[in-house]
C-alpha positions as a printed Julia matrix, in Angstrom:
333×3 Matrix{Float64}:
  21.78   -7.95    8.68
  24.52   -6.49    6.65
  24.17   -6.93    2.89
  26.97   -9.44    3.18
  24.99  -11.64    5.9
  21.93  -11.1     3.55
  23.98  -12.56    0.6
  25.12  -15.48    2.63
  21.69  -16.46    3.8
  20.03  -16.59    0.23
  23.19  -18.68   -0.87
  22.3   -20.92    1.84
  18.89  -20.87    0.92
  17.29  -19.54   -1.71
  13.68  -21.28   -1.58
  13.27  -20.38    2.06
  14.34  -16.25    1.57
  11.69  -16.86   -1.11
   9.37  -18.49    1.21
   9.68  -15.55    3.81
   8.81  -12.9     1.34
   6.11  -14.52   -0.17
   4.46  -14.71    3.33
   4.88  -11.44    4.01
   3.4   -10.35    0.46
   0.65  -12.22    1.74
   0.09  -10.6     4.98
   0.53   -6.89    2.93
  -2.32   -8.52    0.19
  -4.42   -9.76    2.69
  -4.44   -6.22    4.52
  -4.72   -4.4     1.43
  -7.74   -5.78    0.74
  -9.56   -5.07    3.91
  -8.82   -1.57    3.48
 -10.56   -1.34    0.53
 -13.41   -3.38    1.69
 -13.9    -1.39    5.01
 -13.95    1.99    2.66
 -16.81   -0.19    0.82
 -18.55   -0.97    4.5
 -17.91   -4.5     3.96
 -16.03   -4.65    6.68
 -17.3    -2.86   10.21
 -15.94   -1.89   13.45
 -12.6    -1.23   14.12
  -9.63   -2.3    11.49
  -5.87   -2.43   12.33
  -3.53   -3.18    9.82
  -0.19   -4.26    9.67
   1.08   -3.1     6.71
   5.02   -2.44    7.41
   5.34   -4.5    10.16
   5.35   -8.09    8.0
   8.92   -8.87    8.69
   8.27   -9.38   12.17
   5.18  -11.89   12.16
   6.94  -13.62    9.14
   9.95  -14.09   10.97
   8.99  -15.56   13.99
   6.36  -17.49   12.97
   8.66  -19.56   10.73
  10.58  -20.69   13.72
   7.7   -22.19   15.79
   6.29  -25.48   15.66
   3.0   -26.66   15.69
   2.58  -26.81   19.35
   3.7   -23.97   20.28
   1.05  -20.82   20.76
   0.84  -17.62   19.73
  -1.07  -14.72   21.82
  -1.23  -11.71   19.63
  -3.53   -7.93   19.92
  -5.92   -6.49   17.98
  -3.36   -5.34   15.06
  -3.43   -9.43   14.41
  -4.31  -10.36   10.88
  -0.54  -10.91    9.84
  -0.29  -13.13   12.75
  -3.09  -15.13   12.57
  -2.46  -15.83    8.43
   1.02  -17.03    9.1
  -0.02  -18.93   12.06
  -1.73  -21.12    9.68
  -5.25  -19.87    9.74
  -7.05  -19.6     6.36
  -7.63  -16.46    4.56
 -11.04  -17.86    4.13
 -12.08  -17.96    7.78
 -10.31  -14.96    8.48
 -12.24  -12.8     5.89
 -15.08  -14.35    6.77
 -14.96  -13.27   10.56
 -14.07   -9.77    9.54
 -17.42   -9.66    7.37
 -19.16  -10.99   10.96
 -20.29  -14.32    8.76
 -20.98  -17.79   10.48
 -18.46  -19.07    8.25
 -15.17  -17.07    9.92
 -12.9   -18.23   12.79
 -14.87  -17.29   15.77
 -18.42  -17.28   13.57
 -18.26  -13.67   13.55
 -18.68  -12.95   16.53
 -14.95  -11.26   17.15
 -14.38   -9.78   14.2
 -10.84   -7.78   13.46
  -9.78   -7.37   16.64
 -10.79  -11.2    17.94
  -9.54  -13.7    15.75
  -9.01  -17.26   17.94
  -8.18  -20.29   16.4
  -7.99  -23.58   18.59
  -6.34  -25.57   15.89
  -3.41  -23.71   15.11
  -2.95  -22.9    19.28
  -3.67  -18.85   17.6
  -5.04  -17.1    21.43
  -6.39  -13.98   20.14
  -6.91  -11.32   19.31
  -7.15   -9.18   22.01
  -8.96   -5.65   22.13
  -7.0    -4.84   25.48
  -3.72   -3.32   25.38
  -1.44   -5.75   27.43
  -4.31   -7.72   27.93
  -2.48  -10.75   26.0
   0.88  -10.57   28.6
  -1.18  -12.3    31.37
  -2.9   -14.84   29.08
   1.08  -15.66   27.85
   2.24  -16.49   31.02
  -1.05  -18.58   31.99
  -0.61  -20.77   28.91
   3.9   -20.94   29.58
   2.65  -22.3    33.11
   0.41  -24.59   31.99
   2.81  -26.19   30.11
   5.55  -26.25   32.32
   3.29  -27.7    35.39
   2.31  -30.5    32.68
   5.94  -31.1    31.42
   5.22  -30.3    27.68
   7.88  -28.97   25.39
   6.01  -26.41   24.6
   6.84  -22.48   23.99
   4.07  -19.7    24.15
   5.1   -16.65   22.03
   3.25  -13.56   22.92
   2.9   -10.13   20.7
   2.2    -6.42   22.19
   3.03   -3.12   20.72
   5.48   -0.7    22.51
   2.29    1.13   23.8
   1.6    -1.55   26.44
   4.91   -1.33   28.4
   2.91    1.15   30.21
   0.93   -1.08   31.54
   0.97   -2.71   34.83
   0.62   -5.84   33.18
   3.75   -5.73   31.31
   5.6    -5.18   34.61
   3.66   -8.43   36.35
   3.46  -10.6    33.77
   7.32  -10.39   32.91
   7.96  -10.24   36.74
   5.96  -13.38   37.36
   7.41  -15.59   34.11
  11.08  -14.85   35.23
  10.35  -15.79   39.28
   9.06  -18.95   37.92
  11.37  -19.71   35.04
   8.51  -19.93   32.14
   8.53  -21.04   28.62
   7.38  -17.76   26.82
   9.0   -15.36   24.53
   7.62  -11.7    24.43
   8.03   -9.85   21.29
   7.67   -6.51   21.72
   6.35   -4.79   17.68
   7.92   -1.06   18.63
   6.41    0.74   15.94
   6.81    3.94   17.8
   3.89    5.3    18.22
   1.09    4.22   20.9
  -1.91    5.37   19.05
  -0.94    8.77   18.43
   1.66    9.1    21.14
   5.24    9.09   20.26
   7.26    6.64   22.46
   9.61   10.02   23.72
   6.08   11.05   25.43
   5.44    8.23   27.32
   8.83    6.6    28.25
  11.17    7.95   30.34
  13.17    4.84   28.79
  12.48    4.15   25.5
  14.98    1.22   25.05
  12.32   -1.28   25.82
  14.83   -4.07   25.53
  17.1    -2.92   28.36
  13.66   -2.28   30.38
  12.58   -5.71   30.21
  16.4    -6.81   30.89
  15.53   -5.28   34.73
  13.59   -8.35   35.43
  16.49  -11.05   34.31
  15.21  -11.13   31.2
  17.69  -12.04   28.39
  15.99   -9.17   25.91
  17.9    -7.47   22.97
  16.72   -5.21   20.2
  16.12   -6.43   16.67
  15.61   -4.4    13.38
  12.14   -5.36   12.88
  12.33   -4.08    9.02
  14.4    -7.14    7.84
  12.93  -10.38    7.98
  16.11  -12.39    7.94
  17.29  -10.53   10.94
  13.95  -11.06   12.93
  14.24  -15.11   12.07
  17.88  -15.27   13.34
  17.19  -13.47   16.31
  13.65  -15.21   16.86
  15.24  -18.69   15.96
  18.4   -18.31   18.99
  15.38  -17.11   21.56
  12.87  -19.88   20.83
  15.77  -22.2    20.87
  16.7   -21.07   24.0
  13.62  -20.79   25.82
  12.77  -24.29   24.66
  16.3   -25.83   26.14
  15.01  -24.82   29.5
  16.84  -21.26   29.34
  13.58  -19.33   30.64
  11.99  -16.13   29.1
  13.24  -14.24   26.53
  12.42  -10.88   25.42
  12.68   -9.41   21.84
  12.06   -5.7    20.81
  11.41   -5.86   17.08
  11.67   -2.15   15.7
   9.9    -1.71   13.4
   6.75    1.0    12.28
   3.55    1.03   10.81
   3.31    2.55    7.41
  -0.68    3.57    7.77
  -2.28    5.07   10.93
  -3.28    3.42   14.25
  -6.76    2.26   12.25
  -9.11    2.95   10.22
 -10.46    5.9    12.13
  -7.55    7.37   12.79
  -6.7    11.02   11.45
  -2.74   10.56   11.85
  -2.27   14.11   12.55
   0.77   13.69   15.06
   3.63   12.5    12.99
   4.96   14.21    9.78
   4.34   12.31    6.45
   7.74   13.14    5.67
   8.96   10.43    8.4
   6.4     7.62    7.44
   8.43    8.05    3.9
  11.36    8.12    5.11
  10.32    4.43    6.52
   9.17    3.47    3.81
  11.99    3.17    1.77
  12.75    0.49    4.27
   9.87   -1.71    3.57
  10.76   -5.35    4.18
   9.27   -6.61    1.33
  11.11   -4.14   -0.97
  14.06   -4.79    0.6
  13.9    -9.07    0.25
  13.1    -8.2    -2.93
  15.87   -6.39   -4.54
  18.45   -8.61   -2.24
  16.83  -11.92   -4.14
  16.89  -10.05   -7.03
  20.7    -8.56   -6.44
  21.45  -12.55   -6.0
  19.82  -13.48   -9.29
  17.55  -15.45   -7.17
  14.58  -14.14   -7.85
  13.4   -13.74  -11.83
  10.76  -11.13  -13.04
   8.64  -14.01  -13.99
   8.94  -15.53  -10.08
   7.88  -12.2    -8.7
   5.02  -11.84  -11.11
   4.0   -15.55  -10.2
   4.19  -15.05   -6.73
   1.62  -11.96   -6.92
  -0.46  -13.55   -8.95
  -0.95  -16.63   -6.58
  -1.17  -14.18   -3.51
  -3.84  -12.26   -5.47
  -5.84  -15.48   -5.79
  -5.81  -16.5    -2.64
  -7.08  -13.33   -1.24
  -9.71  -13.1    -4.33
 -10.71  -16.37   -3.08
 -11.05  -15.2     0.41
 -13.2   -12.42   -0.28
 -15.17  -14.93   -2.37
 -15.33  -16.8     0.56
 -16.36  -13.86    2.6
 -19.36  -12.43    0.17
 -21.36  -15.72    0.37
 -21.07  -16.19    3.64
 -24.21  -15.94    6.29
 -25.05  -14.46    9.24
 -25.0   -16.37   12.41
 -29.15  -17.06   13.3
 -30.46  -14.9    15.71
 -31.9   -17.97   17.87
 -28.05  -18.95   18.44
 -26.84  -15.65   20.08
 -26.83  -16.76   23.6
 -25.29  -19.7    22.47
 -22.27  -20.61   23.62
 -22.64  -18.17   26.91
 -21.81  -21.42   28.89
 -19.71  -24.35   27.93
 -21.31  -27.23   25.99
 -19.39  -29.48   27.48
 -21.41  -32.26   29.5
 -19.5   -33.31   32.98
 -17.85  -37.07   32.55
């Protein structure tokens, strides 16, 4: 947005701009946090974060309503939070304790919640595309005025499941909106590498797609442009497609060495962090006091103190109840 449109928006506004960057301090907390507890060996496995890349689950997620679903990847803590599922059960799955999400048995990369319609999690690069459209045609066969949003990194457009799944929603006129999170950089490849077309939004446009690029660095500008596609989608306008571009301000995960891109550019982003950037715009508008800002830290800071809290006495799921679960416990009407 320009700094104008910006303007205009917190006039309009103020406690929602507010609302937007306080999630997104949230999601940066939250993430923060498991850093430091992985370098303690709280936390094991594999850890993506998504610090830098807050605008875009912020954004869209303020647009959806509670029946609506969300299929995100592995990089998913941001999501899940401001989907609606508690820091609590969250840290408590990434500590592998009873107590978490999926009672610890996904971890990081995993993270399912029924109750908030949050599908994963997903360890599989463009393994969530498929699921998207399964869930879109589920509710259109059952008439419900529904719309399935479904995350992937730039990375997975080489997949062949990219190609089908957006193939098959458009042929059959589904309710699902793909969000694309560019941040550049499949693992340690540089999108230049592996595309021959690296405008991902006029890629997905070959299959009828309406698709269009967003800057996925400003929040207000990912819930404008996530706001018209839902909206669309849910009038009956079929699937949309939105490449948020945005980048990730730490490496790939915890065990990555980040030795092919130059520190020099991961600054250069930096000065456009979204949360700086709300910031000083609220704070341009006079909307936004020292003593807010230090309030609104403080009561992120307690919520993810209380997490970890959360998290530390939790308990291991008992060894008799591993095969648990392996079939449904359903019993046939």
């Amino acid at each position: 947005m320009t700094e104008e449109e910006t303007a205009a928006a917190i006039a309009s506004d103020p406690e929602h701009v507010r609302h937007l960057l306080r999630q997104m301090v949230r999601v940066r907390r939250l993430e923060e946090a498991c850093v430091e507890l992985y370098s303690a060996t709280k936390i094991r496995g594999f850890l993506h974060v998504y610090i830098g890349e807050e605008a875009v689950a912020a954004g869209i997620m303020s647009v959806l309503g509670p029946d609506d679903a969300v299929v995100a990847t592995y990089r998913e803590h941001g999501h899940a939070l401001l989907r609606g599922v508690a820091a609590n059960a969250i840290m408590a799955e990434m500590y592998g304790h009873a107590e978490g999400c999926c009672r610890g048995r996904g971890g990081s990369m995993h993270l399912f919640d029924a109750a908030t319609r949050f599908y994963g999690g997903n360890a599989i690069v463009a393994g969530g595309l498929p699921l998207a459209v399964g869930l879109a045609l589920a509710d259109k066969m059952s008439g419900r005025d529904r719309v399935t949003v479904c995350f992937f990194g730039e990375g997975a457009v080489a997949e062949g499941e990219f190609h089908e799944s957006l193939n098959l929603a458009a042929l059959w006129d589904l309710p699902v909106l793909f969000c694309c999170e560019n941040n550049l950089y499949a693992m340690g490849t540089a999108i230049e590498r592996s595309e021959s077309q690296t405008d991902i939004a006029l890629k997905a446009s070959g299959y009828a797609i309406a698709s269009w690029a967003v800057d996925g660095m400003d929040v207000l500008a990912v819930e404008e442009s996530a706001r018209r596609a839902v909206d669309a989608v849910r009038a009956g306008a079929g699937p949309h497609f939105l490449e948020l571009r945005t980048y990730r301000f730490r490496a790939h995960s915890m065990f990555d060495p980040e030795r092919y891109r130059e520190k020099a550019e991961v600054e250069r982003w930096m000065e456009r962090d979204p949360i700086g950037l709300l910031r000083a715009a609220l704070e341009a508008q006079g909307a936004l006091s020292a003593d807010e800002w230090s309030a609104l830290q403080r009561e992120v800071d307690e919520e993810v103190q209380a997490a970890i809290a959360f998290a530390e006495a939790g308990t291991l799921e008992p060894v008799e109840e591993l095969t648990r679960f392996v079939y449904s416990e359903r019993t046939a009407p």
